[in-house]
C-alpha positions as CSV (number, residue, x, y, z in Angstrom):
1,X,0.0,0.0,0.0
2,X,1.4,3.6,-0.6
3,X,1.7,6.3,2.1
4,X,2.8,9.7,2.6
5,X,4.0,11.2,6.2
6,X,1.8,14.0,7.0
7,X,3.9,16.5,9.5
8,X,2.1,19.5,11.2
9,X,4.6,21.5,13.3
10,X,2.8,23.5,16.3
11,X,3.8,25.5,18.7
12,X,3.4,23.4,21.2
13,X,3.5,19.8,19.7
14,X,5.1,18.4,16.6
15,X,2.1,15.8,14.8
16,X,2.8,13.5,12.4
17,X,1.3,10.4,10.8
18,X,1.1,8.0,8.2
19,X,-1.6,8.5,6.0
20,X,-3.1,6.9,2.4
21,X,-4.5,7.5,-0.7
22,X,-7.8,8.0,0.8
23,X,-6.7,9.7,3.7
24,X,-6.9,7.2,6.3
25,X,-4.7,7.7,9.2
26,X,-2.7,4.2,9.9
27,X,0.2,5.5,12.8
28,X,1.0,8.7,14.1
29,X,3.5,10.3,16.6
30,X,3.5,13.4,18.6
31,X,6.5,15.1,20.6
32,X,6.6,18.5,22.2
33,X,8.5,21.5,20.5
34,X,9.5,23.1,23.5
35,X,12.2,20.3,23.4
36,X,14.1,21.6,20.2
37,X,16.1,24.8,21.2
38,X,17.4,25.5,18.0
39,X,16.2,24.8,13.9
40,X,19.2,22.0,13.7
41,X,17.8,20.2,16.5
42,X,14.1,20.9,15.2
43,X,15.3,19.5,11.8
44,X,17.0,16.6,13.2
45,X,13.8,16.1,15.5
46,X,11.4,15.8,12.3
47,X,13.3,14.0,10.4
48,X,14.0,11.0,13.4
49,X,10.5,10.7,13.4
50,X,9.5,11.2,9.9
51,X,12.2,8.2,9.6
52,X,10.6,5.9,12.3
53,X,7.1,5.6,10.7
54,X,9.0,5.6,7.3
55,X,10.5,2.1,9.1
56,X,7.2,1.3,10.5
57,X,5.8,1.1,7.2
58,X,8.5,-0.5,5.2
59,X,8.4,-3.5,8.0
60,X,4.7,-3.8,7.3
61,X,5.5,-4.3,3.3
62,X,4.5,-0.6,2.1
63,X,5.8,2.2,0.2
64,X,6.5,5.7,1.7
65,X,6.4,8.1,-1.2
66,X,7.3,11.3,0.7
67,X,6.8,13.9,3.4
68,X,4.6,16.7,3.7
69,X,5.2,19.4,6.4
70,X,3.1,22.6,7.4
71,X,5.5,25.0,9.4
72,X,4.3,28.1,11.1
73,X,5.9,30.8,9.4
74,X,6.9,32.5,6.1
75,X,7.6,29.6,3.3
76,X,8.7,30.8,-0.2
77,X,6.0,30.3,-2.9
78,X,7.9,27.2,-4.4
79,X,7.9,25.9,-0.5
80,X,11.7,25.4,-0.4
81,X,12.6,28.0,1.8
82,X,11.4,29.3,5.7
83,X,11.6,33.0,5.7
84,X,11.1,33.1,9.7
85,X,9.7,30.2,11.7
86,X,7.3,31.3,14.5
87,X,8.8,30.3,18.0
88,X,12.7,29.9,16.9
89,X,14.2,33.1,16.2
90,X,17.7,32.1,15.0
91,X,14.8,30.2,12.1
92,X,15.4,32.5,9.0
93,X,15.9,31.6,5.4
94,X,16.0,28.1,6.1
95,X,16.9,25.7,3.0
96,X,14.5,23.6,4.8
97,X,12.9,21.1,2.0
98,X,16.4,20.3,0.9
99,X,17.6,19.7,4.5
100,X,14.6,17.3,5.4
101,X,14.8,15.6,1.9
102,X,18.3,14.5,2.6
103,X,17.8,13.7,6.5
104,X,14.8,11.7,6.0
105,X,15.3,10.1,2.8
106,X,12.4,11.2,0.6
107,X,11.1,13.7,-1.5
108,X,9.6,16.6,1.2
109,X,6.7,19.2,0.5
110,X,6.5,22.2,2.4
111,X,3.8,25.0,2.7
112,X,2.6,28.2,5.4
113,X,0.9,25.7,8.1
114,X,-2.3,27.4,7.7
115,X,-2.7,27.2,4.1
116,X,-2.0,23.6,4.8
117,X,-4.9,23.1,7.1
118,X,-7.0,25.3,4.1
119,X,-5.9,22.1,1.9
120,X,-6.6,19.2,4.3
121,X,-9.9,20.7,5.1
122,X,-10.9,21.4,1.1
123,X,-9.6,17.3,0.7
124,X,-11.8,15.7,3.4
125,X,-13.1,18.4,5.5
126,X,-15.4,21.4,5.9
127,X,-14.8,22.5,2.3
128,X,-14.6,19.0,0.8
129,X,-15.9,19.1,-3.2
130,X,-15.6,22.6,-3.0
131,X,-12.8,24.5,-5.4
132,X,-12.2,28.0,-3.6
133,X,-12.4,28.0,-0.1
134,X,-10.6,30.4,3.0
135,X,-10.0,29.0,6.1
136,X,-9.2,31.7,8.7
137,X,-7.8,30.5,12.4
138,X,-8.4,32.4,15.4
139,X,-5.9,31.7,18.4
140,X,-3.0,33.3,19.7
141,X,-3.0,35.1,16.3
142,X,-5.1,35.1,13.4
143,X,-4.3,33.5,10.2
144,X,-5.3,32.0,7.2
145,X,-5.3,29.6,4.5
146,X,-6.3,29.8,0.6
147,X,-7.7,27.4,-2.0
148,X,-8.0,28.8,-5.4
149,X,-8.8,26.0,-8.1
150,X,-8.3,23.4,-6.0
151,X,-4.6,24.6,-5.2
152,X,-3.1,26.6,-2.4
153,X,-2.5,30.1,-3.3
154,X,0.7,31.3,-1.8
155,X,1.1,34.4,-3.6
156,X,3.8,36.4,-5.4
157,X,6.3,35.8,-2.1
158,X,4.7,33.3,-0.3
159,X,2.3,35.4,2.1
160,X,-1.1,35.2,0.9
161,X,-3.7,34.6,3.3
162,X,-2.4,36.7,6.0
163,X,-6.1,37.8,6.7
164,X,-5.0,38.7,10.4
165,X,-3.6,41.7,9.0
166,X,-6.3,43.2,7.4
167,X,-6.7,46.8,8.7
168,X,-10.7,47.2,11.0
169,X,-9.5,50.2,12.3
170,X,-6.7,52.6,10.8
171,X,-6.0,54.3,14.0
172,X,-6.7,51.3,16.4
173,X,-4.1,49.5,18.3
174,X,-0.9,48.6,17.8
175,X,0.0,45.2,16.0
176,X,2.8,43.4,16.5
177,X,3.2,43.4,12.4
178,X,4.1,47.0,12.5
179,X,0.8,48.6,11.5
180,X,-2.5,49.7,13.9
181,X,-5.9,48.4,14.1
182,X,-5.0,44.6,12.5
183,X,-7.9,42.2,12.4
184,X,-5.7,40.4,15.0
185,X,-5.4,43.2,17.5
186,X,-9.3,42.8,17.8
187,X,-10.3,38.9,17.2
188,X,-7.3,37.2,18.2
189,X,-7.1,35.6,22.0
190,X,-5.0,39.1,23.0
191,X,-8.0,41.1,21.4
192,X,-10.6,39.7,23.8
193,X,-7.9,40.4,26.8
194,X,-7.3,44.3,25.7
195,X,-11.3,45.1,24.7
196,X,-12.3,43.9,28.5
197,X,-9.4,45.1,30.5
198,X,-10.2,48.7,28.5
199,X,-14.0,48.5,29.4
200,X,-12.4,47.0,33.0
201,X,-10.1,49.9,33.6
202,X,-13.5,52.7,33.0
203,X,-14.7,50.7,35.7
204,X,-17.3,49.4,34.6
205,X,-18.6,46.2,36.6
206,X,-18.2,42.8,35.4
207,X,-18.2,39.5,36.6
208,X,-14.4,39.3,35.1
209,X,-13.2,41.8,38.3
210,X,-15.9,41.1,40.7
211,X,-16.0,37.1,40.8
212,X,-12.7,34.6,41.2
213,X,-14.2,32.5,39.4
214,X,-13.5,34.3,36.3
215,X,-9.9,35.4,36.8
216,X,-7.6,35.4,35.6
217,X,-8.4,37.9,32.9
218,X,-8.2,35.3,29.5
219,X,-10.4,34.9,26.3
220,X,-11.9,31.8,27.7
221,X,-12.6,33.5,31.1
222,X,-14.5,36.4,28.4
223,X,-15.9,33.8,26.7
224,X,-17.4,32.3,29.9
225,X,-18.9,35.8,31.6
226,X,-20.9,36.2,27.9
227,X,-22.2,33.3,28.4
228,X,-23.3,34.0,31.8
229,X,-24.6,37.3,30.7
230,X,-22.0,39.4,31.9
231,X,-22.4,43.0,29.8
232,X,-18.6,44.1,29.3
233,X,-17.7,40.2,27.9
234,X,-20.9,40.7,25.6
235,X,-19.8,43.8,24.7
236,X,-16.4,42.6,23.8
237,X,-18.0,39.2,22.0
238,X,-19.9,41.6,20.2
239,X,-17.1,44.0,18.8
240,X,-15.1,40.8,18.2
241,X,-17.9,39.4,15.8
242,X,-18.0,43.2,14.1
243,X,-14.5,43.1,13.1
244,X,-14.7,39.5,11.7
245,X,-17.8,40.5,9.7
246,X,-15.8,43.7,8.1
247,X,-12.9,41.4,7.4
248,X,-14.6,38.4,6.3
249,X,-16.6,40.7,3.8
250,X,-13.4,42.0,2.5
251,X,-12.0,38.2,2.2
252,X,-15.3,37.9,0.3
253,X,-15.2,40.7,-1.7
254,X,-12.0,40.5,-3.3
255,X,-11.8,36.2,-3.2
256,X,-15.4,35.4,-3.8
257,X,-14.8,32.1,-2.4
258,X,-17.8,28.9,-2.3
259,X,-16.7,29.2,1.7
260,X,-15.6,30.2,4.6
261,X,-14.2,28.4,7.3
262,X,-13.6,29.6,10.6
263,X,-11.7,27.5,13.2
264,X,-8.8,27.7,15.9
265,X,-9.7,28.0,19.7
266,X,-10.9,31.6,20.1
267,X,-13.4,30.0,17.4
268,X,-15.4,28.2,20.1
269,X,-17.2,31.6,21.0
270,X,-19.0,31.6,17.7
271,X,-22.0,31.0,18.8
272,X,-22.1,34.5,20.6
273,X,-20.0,36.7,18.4
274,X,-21.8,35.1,15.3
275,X,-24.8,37.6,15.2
276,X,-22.7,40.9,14.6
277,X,-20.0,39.1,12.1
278,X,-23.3,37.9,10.0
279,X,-24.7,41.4,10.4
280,X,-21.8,43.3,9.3
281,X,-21.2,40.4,6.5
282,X,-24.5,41.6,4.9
283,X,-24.2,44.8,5.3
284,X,-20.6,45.1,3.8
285,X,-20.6,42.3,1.4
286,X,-21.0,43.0,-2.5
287,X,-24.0,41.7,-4.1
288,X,-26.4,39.3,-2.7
289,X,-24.3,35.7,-4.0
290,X,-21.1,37.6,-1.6
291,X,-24.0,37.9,1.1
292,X,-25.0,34.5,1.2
293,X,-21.2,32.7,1.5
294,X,-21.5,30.1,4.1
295,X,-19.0,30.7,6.9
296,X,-18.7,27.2,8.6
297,X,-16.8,25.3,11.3
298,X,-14.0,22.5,10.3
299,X,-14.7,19.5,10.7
300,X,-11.0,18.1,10.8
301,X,-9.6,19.6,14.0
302,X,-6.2,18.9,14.9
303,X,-6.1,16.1,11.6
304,X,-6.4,19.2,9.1
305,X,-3.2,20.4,9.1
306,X,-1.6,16.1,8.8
307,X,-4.0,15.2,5.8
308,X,-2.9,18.1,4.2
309,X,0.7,17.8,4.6
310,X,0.1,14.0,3.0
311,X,-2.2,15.6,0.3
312,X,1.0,17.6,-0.7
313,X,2.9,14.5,-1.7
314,X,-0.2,12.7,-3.3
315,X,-0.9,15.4,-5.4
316,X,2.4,15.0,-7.1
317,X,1.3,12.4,-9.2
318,X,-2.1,13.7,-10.0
């Protein structure tokens, strides 16, 4: 049977897994990140493990045909080369397809890690059948992922779907990108921190100074006062679901995708910021077919970003 070795490299954990044709997942391994201090070490780390379910299939009788790898950072359009590499500083204009090719054995692909969860969701997920899709991740940061004809769109340099850097409000806050008022300074798990400590520090009351139970002062702990009711956490849920709406239409506007999808862990508040993103996604949207584009959940989690590192290898041949 052929395989390919899905790798998805987190910030916390480094996934990978054995995957087929049909996107089955047969053997995986995890290890944490935090134990690679340097790229050489994180290159020599993939690459051990890549190897051992390269082994592990090869004992069983199958054929390994390459490895895929999403990487959190700047990857040059032809996915050869790491600009930067989120959580390793000394990580810039790494050779890194080349160096993982020769340490693991195999032919390597390489892509941005959230325009590979964009292709593993378009192959077996939330946009499955579907041709042009964004995928947009909320979490420590906001990013984001783009299908055009069935193929990731990287761009002219490689940094396409940076939809976390799409300006809400020109003289808002400052981003850690260098500009002000960044979609990410707003929906991003820092957003929901700034927006309630703000409406905190006007002292207005809240559950999120009043009550322990809410502290410390975190997305989830917003997320759980709106729930609860809480006015400054519904007020914050509520400006959070504006500036997706404004951005989303803009993603819609220029992209005119079949979908959206809309994942990463600040995503679990959707049901309560969901009312003022569709609002402002009608409102700003052009023409009523850019009004109607679904915006929907994944339905891979933590898999997306594997089956479309594999998908990267089996599309070779195709």
């Amino acid at each position: 049977m052929e395989y390919a070795i899905g790798i998805d490299l987190g910030g916390t954990n480094l996934r990978l897994a054995r995957v087929d044709r049909e996107g089955r997942i047969s053997s995986r391994r995890q290890v944490k990140t935090a134990q690679f201090h340097s790229s050489p070490e994180l290159i020599d780390g993939i690459s051990r493990e890549a190897r051992a379910l390269i082994r592990e299939a090869e004992h069983a009788g199958d054929r390994v045909l390459g490895a895929g790898i999403g990487v959190p950072g700047g990857v040059n359009p032809e996915g050869e080369i790491v600009y930067f590499l989120t959580n390793f500083p000394s990580g810039r204009d790494i050779p890194m397809r080349r160096l993982l090719e020769e340490k693991i054995g195999c032919r390597t692909r390489m892509g941005n890690d959230a325009n590979i969860w964009a292709y593993g969701e378009g192959w077996l997920g939330a946009g499955r059948g579907r041709k042009n899709l964004v995928l947009i991740t909320l979490g420590t940061g906001v990013g984001g992922g783009i299908i055009i004809d069935g193929k990731i769109h990287a761009g002219h340099s490689g940094i396409a779907g940076e939809v976390g850097h799409i300006t809400i409000e020109p003289e808002g806050s400052p981003c850690g990108c260098g500009g002000r008022g960044c979609l990410e300074t707003i929906a991003a798990a820092g957003g929901f921190i700034r927006l309630a400590q703000e409406q905190l520090d006007r002292g207005k009351p809240s559950l999120l100074s009043r009550s322990e139970e809410f502290k410390p002062l975190s997305a989830l702990n917003v997320f759980r006062a709106a729930q609860k009711g809480d006015q400054v956490a519904s007020e914050v849920l509520n400006r959070v679901g504006r500036a997706l709406g404004i951005g989303i239409s803009i993603v819609i506007n220029v992209l005119n995708p079949e979908i959206i999808i809309l994942g990463g862990g600040v995503a679990e508040a959707r049901e309560l910021f969901t009312p003022s993103m569709v609002e402002e996604i009608k409102l700003r949207a052009f023409s009523q077919k850019g009004k109607e584009t679904q915006v929907v959940p994944p339905l891979l989690g933590e898999d997306a970003g594997i089956l479309g590192a594999a998908r990267l290898i089996f599309q070779i041949d195709e």
